[in-house]
Backbone atoms as SQL, in Angstrom:
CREATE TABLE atoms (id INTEGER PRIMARY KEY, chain TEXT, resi INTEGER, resn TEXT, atom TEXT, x REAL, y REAL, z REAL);
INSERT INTO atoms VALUES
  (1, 'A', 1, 'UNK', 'N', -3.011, -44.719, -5.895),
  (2, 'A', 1, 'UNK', 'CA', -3.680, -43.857, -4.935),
  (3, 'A', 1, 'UNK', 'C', -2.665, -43.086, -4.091),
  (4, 'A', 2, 'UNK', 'N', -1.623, -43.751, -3.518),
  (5, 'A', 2, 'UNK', 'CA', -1.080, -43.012, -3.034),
  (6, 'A', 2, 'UNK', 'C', 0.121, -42.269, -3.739),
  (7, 'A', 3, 'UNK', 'N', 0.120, -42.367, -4.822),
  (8, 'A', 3, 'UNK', 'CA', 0.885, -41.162, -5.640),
  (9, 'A', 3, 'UNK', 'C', 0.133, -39.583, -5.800),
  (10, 'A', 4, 'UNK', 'N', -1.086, -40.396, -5.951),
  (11, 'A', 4, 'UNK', 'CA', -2.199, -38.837, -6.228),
  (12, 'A', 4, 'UNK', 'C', -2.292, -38.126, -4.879),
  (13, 'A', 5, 'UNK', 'N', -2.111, -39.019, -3.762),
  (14, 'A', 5, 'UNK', 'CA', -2.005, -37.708, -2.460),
  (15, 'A', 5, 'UNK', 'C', -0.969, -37.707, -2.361),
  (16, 'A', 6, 'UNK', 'N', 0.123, -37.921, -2.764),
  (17, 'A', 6, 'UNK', 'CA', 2.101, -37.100, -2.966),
  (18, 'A', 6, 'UNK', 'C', 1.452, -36.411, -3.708),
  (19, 'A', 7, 'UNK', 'N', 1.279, -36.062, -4.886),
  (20, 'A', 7, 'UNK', 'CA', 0.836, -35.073, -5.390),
  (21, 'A', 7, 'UNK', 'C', 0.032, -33.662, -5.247),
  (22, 'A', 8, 'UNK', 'N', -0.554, -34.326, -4.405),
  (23, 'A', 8, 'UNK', 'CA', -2.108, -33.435, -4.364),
  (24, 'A', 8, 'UNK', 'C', -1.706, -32.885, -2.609),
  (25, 'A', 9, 'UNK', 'N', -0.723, -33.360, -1.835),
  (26, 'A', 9, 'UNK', 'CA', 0.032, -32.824, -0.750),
  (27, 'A', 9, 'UNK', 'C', 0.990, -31.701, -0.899),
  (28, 'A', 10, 'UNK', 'N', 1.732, -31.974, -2.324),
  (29, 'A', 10, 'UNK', 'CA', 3.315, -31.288, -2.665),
  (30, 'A', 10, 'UNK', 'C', 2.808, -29.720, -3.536),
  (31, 'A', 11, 'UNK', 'N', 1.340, -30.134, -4.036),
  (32, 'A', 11, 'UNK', 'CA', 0.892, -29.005, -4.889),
  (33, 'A', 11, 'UNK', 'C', 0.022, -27.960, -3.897),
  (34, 'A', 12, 'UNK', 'N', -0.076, -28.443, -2.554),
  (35, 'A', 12, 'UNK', 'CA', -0.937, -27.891, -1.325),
  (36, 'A', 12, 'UNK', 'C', 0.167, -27.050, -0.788),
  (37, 'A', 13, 'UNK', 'N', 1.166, -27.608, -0.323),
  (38, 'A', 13, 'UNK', 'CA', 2.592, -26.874, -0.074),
  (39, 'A', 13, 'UNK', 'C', 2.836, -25.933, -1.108),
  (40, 'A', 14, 'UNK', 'N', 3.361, -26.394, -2.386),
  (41, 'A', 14, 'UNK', 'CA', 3.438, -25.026, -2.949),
  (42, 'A', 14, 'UNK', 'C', 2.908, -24.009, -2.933),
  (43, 'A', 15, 'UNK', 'N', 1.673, -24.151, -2.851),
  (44, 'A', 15, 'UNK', 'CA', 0.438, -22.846, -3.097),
  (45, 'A', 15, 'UNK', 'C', 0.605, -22.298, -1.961),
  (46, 'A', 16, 'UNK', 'N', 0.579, -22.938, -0.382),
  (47, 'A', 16, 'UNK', 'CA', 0.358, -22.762, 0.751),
  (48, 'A', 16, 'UNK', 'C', 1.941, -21.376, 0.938),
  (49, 'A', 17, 'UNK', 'N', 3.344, -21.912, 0.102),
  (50, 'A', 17, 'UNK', 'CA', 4.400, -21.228, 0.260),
  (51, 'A', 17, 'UNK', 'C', 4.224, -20.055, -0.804),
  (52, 'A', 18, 'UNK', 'N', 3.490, -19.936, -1.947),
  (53, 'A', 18, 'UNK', 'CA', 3.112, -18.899, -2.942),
  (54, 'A', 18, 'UNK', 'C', 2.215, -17.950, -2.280),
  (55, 'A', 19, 'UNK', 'N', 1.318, -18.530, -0.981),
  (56, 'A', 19, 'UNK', 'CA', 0.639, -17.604, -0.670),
  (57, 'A', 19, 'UNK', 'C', 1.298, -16.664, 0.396),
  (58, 'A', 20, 'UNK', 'N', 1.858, -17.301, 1.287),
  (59, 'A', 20, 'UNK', 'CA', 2.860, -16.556, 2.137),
  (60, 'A', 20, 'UNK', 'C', 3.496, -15.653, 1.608),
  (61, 'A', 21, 'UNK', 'N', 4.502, -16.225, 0.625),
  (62, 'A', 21, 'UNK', 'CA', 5.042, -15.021, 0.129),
  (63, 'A', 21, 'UNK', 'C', 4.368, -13.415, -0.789),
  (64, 'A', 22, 'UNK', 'N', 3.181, -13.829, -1.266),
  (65, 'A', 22, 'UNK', 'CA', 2.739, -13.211, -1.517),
  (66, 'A', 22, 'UNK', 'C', 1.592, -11.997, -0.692),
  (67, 'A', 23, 'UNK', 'N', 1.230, -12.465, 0.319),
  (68, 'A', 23, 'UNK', 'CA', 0.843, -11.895, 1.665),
  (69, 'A', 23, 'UNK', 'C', 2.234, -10.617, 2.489),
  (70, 'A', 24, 'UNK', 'N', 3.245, -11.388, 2.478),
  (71, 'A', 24, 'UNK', 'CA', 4.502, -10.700, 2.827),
  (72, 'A', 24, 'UNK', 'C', 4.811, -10.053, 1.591),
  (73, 'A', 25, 'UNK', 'N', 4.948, -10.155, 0.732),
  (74, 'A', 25, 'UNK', 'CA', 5.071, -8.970, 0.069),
  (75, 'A', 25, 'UNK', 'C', 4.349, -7.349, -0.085),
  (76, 'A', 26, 'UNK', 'N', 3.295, -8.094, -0.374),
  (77, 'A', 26, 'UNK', 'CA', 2.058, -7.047, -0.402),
  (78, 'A', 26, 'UNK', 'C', 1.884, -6.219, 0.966),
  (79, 'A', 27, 'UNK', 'N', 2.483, -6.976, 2.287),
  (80, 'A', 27, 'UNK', 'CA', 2.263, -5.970, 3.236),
  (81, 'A', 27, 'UNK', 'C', 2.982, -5.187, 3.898),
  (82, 'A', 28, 'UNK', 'N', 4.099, -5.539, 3.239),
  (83, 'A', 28, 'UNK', 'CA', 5.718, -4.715, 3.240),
  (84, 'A', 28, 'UNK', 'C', 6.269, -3.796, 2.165),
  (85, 'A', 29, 'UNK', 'N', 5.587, -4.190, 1.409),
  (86, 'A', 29, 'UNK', 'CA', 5.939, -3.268, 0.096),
  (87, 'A', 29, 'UNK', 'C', 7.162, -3.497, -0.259),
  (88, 'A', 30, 'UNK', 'N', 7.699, -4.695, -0.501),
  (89, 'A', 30, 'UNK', 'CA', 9.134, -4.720, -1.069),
  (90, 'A', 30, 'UNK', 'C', 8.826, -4.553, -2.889),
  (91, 'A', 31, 'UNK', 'N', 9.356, -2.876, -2.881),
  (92, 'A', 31, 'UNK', 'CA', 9.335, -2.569, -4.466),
  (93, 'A', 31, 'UNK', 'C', 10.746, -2.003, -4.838),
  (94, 'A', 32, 'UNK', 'N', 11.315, -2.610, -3.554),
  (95, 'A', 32, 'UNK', 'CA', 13.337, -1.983, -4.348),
  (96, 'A', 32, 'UNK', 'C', 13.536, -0.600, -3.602),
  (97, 'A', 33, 'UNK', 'N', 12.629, 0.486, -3.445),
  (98, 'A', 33, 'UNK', 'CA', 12.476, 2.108, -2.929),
  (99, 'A', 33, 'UNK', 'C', 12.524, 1.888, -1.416),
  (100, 'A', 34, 'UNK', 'N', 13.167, 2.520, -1.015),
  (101, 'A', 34, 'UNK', 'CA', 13.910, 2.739, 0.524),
  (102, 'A', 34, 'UNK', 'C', 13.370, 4.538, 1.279),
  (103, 'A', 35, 'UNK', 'N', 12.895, 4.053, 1.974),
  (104, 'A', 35, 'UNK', 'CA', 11.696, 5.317, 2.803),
  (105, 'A', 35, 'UNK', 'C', 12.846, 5.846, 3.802),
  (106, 'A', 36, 'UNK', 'N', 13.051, 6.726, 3.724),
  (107, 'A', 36, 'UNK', 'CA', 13.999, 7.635, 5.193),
  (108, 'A', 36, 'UNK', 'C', 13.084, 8.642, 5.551),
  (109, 'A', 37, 'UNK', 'N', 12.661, 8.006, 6.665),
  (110, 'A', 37, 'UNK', 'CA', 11.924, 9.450, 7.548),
  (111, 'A', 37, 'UNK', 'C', 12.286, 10.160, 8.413),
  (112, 'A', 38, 'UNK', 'N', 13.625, 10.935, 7.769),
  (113, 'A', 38, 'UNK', 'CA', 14.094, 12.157, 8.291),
  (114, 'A', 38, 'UNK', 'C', 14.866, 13.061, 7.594),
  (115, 'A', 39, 'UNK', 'N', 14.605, 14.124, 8.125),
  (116, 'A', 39, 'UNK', 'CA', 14.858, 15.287, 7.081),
  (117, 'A', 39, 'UNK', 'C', 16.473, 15.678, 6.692),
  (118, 'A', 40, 'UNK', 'N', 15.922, 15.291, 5.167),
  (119, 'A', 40, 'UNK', 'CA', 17.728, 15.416, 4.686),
  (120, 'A', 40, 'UNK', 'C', 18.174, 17.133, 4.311),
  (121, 'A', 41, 'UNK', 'N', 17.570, 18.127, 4.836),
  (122, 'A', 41, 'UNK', 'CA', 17.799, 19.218, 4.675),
  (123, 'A', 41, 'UNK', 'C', 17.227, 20.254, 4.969),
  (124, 'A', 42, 'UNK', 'N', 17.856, 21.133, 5.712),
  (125, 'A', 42, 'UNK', 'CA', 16.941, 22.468, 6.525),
  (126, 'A', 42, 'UNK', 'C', 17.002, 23.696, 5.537),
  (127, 'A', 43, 'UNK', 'N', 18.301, 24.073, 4.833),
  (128, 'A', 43, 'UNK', 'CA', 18.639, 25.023, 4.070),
  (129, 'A', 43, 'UNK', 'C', 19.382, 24.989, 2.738),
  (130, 'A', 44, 'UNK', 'N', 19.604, 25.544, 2.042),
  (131, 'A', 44, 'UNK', 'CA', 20.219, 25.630, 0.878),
  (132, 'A', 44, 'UNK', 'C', 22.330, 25.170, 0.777),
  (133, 'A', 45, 'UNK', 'N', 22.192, 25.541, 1.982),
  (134, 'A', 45, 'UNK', 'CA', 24.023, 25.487, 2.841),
  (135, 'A', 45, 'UNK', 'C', 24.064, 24.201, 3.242),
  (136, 'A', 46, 'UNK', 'N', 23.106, 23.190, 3.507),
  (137, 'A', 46, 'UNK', 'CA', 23.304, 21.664, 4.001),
  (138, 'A', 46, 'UNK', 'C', 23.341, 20.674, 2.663),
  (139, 'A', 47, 'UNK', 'N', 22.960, 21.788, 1.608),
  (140, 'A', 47, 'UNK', 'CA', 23.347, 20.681, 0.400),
  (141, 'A', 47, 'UNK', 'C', 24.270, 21.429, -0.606),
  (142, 'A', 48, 'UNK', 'N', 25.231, 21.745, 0.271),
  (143, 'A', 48, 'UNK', 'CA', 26.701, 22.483, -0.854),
  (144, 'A', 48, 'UNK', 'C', 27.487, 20.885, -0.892),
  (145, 'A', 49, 'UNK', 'N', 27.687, 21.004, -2.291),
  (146, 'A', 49, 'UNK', 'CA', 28.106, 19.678, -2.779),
  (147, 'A', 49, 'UNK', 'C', 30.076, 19.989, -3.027),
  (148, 'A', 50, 'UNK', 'N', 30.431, 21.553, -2.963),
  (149, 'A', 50, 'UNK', 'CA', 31.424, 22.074, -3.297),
  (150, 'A', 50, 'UNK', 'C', 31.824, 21.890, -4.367),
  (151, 'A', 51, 'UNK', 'N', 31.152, 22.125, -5.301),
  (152, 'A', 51, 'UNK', 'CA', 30.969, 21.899, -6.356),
  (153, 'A', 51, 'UNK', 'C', 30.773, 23.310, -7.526),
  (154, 'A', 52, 'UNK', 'N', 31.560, 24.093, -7.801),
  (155, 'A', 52, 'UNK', 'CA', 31.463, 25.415, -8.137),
  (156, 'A', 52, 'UNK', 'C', 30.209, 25.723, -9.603),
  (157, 'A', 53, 'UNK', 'N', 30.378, 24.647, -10.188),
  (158, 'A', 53, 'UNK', 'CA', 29.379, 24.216, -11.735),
  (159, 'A', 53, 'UNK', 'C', 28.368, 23.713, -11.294),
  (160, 'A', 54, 'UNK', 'N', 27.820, 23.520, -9.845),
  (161, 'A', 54, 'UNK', 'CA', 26.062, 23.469, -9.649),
  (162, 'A', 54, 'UNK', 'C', 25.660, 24.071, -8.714),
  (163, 'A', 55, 'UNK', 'N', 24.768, 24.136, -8.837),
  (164, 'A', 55, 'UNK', 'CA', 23.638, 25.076, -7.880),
  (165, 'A', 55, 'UNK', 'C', 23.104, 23.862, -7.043),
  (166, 'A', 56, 'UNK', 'N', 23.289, 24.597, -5.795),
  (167, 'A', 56, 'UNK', 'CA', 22.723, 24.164, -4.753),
  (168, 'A', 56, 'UNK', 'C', 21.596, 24.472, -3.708),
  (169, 'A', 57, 'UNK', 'N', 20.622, 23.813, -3.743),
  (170, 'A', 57, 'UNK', 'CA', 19.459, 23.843, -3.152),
  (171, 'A', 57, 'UNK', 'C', 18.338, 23.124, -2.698),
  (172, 'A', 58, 'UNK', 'N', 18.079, 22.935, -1.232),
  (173, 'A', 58, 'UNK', 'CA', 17.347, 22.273, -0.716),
  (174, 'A', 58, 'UNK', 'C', 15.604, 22.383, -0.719),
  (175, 'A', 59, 'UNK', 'N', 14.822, 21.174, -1.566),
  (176, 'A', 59, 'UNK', 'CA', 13.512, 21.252, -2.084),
  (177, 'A', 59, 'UNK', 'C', 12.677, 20.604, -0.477),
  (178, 'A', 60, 'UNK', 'N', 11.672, 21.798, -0.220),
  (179, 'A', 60, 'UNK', 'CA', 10.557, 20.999, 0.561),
  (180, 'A', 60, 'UNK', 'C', 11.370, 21.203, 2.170),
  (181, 'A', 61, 'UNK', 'N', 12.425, 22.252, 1.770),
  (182, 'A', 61, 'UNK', 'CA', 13.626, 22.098, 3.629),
  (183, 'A', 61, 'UNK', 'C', 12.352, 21.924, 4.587),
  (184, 'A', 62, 'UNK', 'N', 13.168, 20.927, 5.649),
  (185, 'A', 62, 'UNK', 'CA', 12.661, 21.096, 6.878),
  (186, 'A', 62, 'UNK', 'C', 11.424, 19.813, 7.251),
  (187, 'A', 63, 'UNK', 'N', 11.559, 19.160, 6.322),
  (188, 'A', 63, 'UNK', 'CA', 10.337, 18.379, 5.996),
  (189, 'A', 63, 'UNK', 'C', 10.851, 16.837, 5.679),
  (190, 'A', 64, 'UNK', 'N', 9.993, 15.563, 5.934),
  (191, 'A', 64, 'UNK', 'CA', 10.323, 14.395, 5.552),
  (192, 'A', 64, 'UNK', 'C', 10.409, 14.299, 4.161),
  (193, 'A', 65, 'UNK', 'N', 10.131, 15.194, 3.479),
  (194, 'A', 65, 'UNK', 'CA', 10.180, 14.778, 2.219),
  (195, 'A', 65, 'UNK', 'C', 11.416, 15.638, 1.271),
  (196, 'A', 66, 'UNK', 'N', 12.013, 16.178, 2.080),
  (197, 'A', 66, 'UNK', 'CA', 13.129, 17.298, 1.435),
  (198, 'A', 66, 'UNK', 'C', 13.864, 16.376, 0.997),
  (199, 'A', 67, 'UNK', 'N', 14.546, 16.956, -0.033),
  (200, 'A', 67, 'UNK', 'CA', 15.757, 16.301, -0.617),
  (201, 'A', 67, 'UNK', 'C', 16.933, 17.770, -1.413),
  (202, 'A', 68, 'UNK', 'N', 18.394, 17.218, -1.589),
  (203, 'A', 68, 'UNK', 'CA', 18.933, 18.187, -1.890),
  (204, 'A', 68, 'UNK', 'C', 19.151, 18.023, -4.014),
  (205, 'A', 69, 'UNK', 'N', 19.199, 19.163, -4.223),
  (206, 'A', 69, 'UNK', 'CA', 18.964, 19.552, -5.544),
  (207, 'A', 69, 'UNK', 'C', 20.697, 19.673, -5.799),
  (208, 'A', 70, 'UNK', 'N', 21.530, 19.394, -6.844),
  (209, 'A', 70, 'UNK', 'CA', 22.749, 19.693, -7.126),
  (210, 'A', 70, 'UNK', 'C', 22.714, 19.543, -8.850),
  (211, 'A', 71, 'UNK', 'N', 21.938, 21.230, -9.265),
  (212, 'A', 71, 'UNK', 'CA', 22.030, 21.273, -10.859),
  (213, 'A', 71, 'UNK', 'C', 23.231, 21.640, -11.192),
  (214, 'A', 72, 'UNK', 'N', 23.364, 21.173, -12.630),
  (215, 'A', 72, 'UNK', 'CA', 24.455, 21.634, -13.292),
  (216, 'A', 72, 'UNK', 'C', 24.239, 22.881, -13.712),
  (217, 'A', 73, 'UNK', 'N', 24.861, 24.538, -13.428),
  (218, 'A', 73, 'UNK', 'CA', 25.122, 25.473, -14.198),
  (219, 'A', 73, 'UNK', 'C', 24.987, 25.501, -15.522),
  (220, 'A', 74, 'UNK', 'N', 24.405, 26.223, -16.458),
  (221, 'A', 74, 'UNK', 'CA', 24.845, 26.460, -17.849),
  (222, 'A', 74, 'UNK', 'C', 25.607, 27.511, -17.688);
């Protein structure tokens, strides 16, 4: 009898620590992707990479969601 409640205690804990973590996950969003909410670029000149073989240009300027563009030339 008292093996079956070690048991039936240690399998309450686990679940009890599976659920936590799974609660914290889900409400944090840990998926690896990293959110910056601020703007990585106003103009086409804030993302010169000096780089003479790409083109440079800032998508969405001015905005949380901008990011800078650095294509390769053909």
């Amino acid at each position: 009898m008292v093996d079956t409640v070690k048991i039936i205690l240690i399998v309450v804990a686990v679940l009890a620590v599976a659920s936590i973590l799974a609660v914290s996950i889900k409400t944090d969003g840990l998926t690896g992707g990293t959110i910056i909410k601020k703007v990585s670029c106003y103009n086409d000149h804030d993302c010169d990479d000096h780089n003479s073989l790409t083109e440079d240009f800032c998508k969405n300027s001015g905005t949380e969601g901008s990011l800078c563009v650095n294509k390769l030339m053909n």
